[in-house]
C-alpha positions in Angstrom: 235.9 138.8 96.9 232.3 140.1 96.3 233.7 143.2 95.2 235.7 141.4 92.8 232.9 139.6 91.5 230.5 142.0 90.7 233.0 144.3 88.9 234.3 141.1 86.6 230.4 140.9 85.8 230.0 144.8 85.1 233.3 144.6 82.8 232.4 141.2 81.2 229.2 142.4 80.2 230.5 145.8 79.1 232.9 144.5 76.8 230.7 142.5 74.6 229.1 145.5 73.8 232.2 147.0 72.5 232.1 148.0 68.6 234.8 145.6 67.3 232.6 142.4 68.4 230.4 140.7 65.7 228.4 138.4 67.9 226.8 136.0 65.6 223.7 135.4 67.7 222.5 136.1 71.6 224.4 132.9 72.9 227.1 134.0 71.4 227.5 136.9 72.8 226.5 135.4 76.5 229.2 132.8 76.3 231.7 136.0 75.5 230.6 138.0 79.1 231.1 135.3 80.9 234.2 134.3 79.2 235.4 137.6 79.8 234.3 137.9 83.3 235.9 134.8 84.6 239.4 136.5 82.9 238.7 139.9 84.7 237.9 138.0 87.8 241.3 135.9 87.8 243.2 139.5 87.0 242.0 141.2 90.0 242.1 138.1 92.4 245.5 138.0 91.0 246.5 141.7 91.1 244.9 142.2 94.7 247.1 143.3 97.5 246.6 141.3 100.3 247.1 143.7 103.3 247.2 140.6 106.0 250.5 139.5 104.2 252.0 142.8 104.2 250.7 143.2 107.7 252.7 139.9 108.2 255.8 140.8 106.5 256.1 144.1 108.7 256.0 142.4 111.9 258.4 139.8 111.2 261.8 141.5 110.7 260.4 143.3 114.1 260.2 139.9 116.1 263.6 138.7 114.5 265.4 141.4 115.9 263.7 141.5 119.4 265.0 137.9 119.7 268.8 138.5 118.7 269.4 141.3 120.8 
């Protein structure tokens, strides 16, 4: 989650610098990174494997069969 974080900041505030903005004033431009950071941060929460569920998912079809046979 820190991780996560910190790179949404680095990318948020990376992008406003990017040539096709035309920030009209400092606020503006402040408002943008952390618009932009809050997106990047919901993409990667979003896109994140979660290796406990996978971990979770393995085991099961293990279990299921160890109690049928």
């Amino acid at each position: 989650m820190k991780r996560n974080a910190v790179l949404s900041i680095i990318i948020g505030t990376l992008a406003t610098y990017l040539p096709f903005w035309e920030w009209s004033n400092t606020f503006a431009q402040i408002s943008g990174t952390v618009v932009i950071a809050m997106l990047v941060f919901y993409f990667l929460v979003g896109t994140e494997k979660d290796s406990v569920k996978r971990q979770l998912k393995q085991e099961s079809p293990k279990n299921n069969r160890t109690a049928l046979l």
